[in-house]
N, C-alpha and C positions, 0 to 999 in steps of 0.2 A: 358668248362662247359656244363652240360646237363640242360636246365632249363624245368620248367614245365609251362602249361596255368590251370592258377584256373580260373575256373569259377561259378562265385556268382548268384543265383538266389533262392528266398524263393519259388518257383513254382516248385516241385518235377519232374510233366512232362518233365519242360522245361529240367532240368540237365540230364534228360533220355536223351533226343532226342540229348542234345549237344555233350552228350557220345557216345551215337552212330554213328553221323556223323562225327565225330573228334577223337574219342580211336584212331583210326591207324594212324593218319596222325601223332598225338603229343603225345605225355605224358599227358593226360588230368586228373586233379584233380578238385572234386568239391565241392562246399561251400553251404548251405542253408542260411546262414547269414553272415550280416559282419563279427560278432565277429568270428564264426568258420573262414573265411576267414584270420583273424587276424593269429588266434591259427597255419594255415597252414603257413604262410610266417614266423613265428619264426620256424618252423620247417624244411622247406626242402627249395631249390631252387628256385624259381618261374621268369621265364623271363616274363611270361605276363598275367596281371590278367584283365579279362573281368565280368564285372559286370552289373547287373540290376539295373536302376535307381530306379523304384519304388519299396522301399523294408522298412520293417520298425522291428524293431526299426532305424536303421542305413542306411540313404539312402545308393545309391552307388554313387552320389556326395561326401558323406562325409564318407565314404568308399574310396573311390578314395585319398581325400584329406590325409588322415591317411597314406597310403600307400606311395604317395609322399612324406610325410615328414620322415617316417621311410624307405623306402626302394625306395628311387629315381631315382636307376637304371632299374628297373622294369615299363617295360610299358605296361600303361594303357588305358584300353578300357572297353566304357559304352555302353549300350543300351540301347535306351530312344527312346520315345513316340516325336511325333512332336511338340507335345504341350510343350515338356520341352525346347522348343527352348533357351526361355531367360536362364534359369541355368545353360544350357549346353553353352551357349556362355562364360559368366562368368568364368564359370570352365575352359575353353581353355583359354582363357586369363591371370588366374591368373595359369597357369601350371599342374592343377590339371588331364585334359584328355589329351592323344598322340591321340585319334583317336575314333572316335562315330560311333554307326549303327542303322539304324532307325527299329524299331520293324513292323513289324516281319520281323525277318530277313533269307536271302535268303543263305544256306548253300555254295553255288560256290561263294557268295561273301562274305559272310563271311571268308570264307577257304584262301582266296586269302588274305585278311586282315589280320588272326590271321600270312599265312607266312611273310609278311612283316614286322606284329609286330614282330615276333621271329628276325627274319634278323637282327632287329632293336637293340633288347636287344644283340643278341649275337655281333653286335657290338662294344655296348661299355664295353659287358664281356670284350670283347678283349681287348680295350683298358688300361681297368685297369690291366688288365693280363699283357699288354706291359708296362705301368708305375710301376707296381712292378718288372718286369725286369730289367728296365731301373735305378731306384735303389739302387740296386747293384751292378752298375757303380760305384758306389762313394767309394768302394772299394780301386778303385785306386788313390783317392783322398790322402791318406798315402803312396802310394807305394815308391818304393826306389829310384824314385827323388827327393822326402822331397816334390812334392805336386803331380801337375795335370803330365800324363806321356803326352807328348811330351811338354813341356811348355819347354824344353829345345833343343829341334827338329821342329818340324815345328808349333808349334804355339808360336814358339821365339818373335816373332812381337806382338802378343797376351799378354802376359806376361810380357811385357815392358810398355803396357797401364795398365794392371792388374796394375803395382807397383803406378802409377801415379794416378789412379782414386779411388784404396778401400780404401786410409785413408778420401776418401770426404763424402760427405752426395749426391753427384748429381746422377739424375734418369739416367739409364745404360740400354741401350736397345741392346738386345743380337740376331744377325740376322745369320744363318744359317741351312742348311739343319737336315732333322728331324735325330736322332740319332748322329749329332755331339758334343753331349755333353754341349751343354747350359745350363743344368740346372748345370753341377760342376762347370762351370767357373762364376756361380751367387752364387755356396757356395763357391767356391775358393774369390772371393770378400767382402762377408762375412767373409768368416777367416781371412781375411786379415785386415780388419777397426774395427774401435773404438767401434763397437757393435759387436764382436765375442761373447762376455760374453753375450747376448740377443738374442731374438728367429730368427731362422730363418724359416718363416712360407712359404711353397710352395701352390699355386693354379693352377691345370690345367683348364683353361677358357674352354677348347672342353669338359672337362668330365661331365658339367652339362647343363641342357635347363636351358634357361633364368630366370623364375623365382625362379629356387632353385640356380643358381651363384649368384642372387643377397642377398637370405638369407644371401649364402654361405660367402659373402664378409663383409659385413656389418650386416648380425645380424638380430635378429627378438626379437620383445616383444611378451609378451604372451598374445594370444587373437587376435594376427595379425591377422590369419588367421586362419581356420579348422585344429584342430591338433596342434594347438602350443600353449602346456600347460602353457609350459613355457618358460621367454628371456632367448635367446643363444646369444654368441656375438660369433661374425662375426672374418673374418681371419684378418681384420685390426686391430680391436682390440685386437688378438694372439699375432701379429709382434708390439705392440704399443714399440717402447725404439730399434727394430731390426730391419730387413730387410725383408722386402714382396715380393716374387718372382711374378710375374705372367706370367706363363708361357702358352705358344698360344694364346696372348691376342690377336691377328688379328680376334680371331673367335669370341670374343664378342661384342652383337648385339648394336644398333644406342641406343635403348633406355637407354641402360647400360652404355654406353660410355659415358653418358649426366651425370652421378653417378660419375663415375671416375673421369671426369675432374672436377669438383668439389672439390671433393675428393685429388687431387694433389694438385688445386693452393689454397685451403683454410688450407686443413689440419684436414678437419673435416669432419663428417657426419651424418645421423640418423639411426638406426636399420629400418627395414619394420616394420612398423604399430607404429611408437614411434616418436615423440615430440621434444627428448633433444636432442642436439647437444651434440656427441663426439668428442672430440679433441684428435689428435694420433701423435704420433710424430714417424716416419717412415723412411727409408730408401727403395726407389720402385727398383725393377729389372725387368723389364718386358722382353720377348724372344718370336719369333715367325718364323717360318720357310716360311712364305708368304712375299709378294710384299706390301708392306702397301703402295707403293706411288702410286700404283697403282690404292690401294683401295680407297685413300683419293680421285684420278683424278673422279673413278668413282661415290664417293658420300659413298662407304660401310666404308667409315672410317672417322670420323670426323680429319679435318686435326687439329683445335687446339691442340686436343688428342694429334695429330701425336709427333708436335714440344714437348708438356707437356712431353712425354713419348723419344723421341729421343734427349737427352740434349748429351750423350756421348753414341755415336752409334759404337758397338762393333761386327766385323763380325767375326763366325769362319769358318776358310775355311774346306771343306769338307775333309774323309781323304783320297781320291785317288790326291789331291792335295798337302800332303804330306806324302811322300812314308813311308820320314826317319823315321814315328811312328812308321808305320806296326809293324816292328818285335819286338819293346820295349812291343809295346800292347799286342802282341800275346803272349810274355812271360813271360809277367805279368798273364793276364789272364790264363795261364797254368799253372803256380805256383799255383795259387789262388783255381781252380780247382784240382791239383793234392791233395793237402792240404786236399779242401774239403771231395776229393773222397778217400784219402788212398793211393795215389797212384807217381811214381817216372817216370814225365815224360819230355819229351826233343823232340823238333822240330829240323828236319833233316836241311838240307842244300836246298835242294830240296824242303822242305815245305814251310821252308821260303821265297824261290824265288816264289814259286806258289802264295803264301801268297802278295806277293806284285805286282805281275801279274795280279790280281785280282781289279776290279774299285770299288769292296765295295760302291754302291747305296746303301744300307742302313745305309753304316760308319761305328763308332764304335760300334754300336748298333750289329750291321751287323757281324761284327769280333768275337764280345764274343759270339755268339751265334755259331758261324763256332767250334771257341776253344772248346766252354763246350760241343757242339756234339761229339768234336774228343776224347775227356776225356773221358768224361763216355762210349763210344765203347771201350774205349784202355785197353791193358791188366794191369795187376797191375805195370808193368815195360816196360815201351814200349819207344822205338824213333818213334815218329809219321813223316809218310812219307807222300808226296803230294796225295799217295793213300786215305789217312785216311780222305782228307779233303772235305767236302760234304759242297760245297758253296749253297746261297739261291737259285741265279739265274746259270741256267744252259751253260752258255755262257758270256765270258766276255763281257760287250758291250763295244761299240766303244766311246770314250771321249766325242762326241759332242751327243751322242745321247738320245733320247726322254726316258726316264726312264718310265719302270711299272705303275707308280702310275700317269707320266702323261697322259699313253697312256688311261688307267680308267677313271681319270677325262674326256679325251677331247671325250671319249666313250658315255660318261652318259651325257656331255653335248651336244652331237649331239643327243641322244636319245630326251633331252625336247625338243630341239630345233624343230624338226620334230614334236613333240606330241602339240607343242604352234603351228605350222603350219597348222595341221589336224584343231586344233579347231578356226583356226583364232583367235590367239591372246589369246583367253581366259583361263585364268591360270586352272578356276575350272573345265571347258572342259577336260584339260592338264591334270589333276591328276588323270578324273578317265580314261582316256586313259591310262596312266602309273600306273594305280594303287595304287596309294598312295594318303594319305592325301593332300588338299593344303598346310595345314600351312607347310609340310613337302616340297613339290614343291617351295614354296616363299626360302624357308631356303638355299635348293641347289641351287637356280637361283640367289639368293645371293650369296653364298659362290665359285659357277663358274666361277659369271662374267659374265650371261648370259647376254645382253643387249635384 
């Protein structure tokens, strides 16, 4: 995704000067009003809109606020006067600003801000770009095992619990690495029990901040808040009679978890900004790729949660732990692919040993994406050979070793580590040593495990 920075200010000057110091850097669009600001986000792309607090008709608090609740991916940035202190605290709180700068502002620090903002949005572009991937997995939820493919190969042990746990109503907590497929084996559950005929509503916990997961779960009346004309009800009340995934619940926050647990051992809840108590009758699936016991030791997880959410705890093992999938997966996915593309294609002998040669750190996520590369290169009739196959990482690694994703984490956690040292301790020191927000520094030293 290419997104763009609108930026709002009824001050003609000021949109000169921001054009000028930022046309090269970005894609820069600009707004003299809310409402034209409005008029831009129905229209093109926008990863980050920066705005003027004092602006009228339509401050850019409640400019701000509109835009969270219609386009929540896009982050927000205000510029305000010192004096807006108390609004602007408010507004961070109830989720409305990702990040402030005090007027008048300094273009090197500005610049350094809008990059981070963008960083930020593209992001979680990504992420939703990888959940619509991931998707399409489900695919093989019909394939020609009559369900999940390997539930007859290596997740044999899997599908023996599958038979015994989907006719119950008990909470099922799904624990494996990202791209093994937790969220089919929570619709495979679902197809399976006495609510298949009823919704099965998914939530990904990481894809939203705090205050729009919690609309997002339970709902809002209208008048909640700025911008919400009207009540929406919430994914509980989607799945009320079916089954509620929530998937990477490890990533949501202490205050949210106080909602949840509620929410499990009652059975009931209130929308944001409302009164009545709903009663839902549910089916939970909760999944996450993290250490919750570790997070419960250090305090980032309330352990009541833990036990509420872990009644029938269900691991899937990664798939370099079972080989025997590989090759069912790979030709499945290549069926499914040639299909798509027109096309009549077949894995050699040699592809497929390369194919299981391979430690697939990413899993099956990892796999269809090797396939649908080899696909759409391949000619209209091809036997694809180990040449054809362009893995993510360049080097098998070795069984025991430290994977990508941790080697980045434990990167960025030596980075605060060092930036909390420089300032002696002090987080708000720490951020603008690293550049970024606090509230965004508290979130990562959270989410690390920084002690």
């Amino acid at each position: 995704m290419n997104g763009a920075i609108l930026y709002v200010d009824d001050d003609a000057p000021n949109l000169d000067l921001f054009r000028r110091w930022f046309d090269e850097q970005f894609t820069v669009v600009t707004a003299a009003s809310g409402a034209q600001a409005l008029e831009f986000l129905e229209k093109r792309e926008i990863g980050v809109i920066v705005s003027d607090q004092r602006m009228e008709p339509m401050s850019g608090i409640d400019l701000l606020a509109r835009v969270e609740h219609r386009w929540p991916m896009v982050t927000r940035m205000l510029l305000t006067a010192y004096s807006d202190r108390d609004l602007l605290l408010s507004a961070i709180q109830r989720g409305r600003v990702h990040d402030y700068v005090l007027k008048p502002w300094q273009p090197e620090d500005l610049g350094g801000r809008l990059r981070y903002a963008m960083d930020s949005w593209q992001r979680r572009a990504d992420l939703v770009k990888a959940e619509s991937e991931r998707d399409t997995l489900r695919t093989h939820v019909e394939a020609a095992f009559g369900g999940i493919v390997g539930l007859e190969g290596g997740l044999e042990a899997v599908d023996s619990v599958l038979a015994r746990i989907a006719p119950t109503d008990s909470t099922v907590m799904i624990r494996g690495e990202s791209g093994t497929g937790k969220e089919l084996l929570a619709r495979e559950i679902h197809r399976r029990s006495r609510r298949a005929d009823k919704a099965f509503v998914r939530v990904n916990c990481a894809s939203f901040a705090e205050g729009v997961l919690e609309s997002e779960l339970f709902g809002h009346e209208a008048g909640a808040f700025t911008g919400a004309q009207k009540a929406r009800t919430g994914r509980f009340e989607q799945a009320d009679g079916g089954t509620l995934f929530l998937d990477e619940i490890g990533d949501v926050s202490p205050a949210l978890q106080v909602r949840l647990l509620r929410v499990l051992q009652e059975r009931e809840f209130e929308r944001v900004g409302g009164n009545r108590t709903l009663k839902v009758d549910i089916r939970l699936i909760a999944a996450t790729h993290r250490q919750l016991e570790q997070m419960v030791q250090s305090g980032e997880f309330r352990e009541d949660l833990f036990y509420r959410l872990n009644v029938v705890p269900l691991s899937v093992p990664p798939l370099r732990a079972r080989p025997g999938d590989i090759a069912p997966l790979a030709e499945h996915f290549l069926a499914h692919f040639g299909r798509e593309l027109g096309k009549q294609l077949r894995l050699s002998p040699a592809a497929i040993e390369a194919l299981r040669r391979y430690d697939w750190p990413g899993n099956v996520r990892e796999l269809r994406n090797v396939i649908e590369r080899a696909a759409v290169l391949a000619d209209p009739v091809a036997l694809l050979d180990e040449a054809d196959l362009a893995f993510d990482f360049a080097a098998r690694p070795a069984p025991d070793s430290v994977s990508v994703f941790d080697e980045i984490a434990q990167e960025e956690a030596q980075r605060i580590r060092e930036a909390l040292r420089k300032a002696a301790g002090s987080k708000a020191r720490a951020a603008q040593i690293l550049g970024v927000p606090r509230t965004t520094l508290n979130d990562r030293i959270r989410k690390l495990g920084i002690k």
